[in-house]
DOKE-819739 format. One line per field, with one value per residue (C-alpha): x, y, z; residue number from 1. Coordinates in nm, 4 decimals, m for minus. Layout:
N
X (X,...);
Y (Y,...);
Z (Z,...);
nr (NUM,...);
//
This chain:
94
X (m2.3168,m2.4876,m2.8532,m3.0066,m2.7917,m3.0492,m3.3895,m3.3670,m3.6868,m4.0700,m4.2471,m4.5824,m4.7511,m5.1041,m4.9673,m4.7545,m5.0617,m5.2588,m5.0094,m4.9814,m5.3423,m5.1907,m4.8852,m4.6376,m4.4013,m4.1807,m3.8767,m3.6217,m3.3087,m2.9133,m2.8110,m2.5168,m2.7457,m2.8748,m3.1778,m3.0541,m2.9488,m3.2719,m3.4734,m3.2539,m3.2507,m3.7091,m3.6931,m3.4543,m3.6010,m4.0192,m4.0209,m4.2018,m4.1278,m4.0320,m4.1336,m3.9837,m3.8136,m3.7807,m3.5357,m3.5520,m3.2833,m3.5006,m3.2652,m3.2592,m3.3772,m3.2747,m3.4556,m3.4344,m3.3809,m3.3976,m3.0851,m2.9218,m2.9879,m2.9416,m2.9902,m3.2077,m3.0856,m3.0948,m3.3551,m3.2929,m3.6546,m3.7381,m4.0867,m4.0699,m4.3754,m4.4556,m4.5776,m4.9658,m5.0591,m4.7429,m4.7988,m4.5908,m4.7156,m4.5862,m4.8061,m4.9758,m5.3378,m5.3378);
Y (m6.2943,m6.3497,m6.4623,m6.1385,m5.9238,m6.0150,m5.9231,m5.4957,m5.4985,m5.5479,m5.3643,m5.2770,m5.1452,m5.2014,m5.4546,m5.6549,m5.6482,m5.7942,m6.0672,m6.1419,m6.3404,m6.5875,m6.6709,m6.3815,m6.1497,m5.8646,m5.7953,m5.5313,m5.7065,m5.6068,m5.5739,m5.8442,m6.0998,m6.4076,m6.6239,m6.9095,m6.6421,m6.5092,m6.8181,m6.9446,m6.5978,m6.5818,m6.9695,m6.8650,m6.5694,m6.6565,m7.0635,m7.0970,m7.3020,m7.0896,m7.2596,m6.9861,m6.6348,m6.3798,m6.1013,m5.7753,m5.4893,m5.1554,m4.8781,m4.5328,m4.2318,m3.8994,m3.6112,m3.2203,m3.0629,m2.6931,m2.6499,m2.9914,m3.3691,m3.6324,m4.0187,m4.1710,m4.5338,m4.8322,m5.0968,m5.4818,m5.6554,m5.9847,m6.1801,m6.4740,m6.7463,m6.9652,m7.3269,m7.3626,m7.2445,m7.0811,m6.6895,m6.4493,m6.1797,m5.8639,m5.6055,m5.6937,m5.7440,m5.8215);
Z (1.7668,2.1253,2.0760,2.2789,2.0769,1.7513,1.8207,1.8277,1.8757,1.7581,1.5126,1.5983,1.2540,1.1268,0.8474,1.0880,1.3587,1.0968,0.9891,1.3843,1.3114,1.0848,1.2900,1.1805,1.3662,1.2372,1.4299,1.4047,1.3918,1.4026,1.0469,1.0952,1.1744,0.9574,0.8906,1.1617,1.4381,1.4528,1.4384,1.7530,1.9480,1.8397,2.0062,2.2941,2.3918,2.3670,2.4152,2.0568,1.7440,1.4336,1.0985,0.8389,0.8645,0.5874,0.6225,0.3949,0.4148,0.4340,0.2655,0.3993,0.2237,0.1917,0.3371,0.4093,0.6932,0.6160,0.3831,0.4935,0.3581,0.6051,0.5480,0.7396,0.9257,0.7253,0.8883,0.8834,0.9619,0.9929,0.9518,1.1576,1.1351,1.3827,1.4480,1.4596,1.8125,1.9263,2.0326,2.1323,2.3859,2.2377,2.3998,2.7045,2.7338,2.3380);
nr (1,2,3,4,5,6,7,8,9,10,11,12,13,14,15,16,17,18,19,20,21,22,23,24,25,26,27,28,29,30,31,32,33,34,35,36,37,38,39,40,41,42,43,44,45,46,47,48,49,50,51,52,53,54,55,56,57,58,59,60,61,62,63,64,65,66,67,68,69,70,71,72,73,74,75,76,77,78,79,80,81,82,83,84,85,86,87,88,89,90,91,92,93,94);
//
């Protein structure tokens, strides 16, 4: 898999804007992809040093739409940590 094909994108939330302050990202990621493709494309792509990632599989659920259920899309997220000092400029003027 080609390393900008990884990263989907960010996920701006209130937890993972709180986790930023300690050194942690989340990143929507392609479901195919694995703990060392994302650490390489999170190096690649923002020039940092990535001490950990943790990847969860985010199921989707089932909801109605008038008479009809439809599935929502399965996520794939990862929570990448950095080296101390290393930020990554996800919004601009944060």
């Amino acid at each position: 898999m080609k390393l900008n094909e990884v990263i989907v994108k960010p996920l701006i939330t209130e937890k993972s804007t709180i986790a930023q302050e300690s050194g942690k990202y989340v990143f929507h990621i392609d479901p195919r992809a694995n703990k060392v493709e994302v650490k390489q494309a999170v190096e690649h792509a923002f020039s940092v040093t990535v001490l950990d990632v943790n990847i969860t599989k985010n199921r989707g659920k089932m909801k109605r739409f008038g008479p009809r259920m439809k599935k929502t899309p399965d996520i794939k997220k990862a929570v990448v940590t950095l080296k101390q000092g290393d930020r990554i400029q996800i919004i601009e003027g944060v």
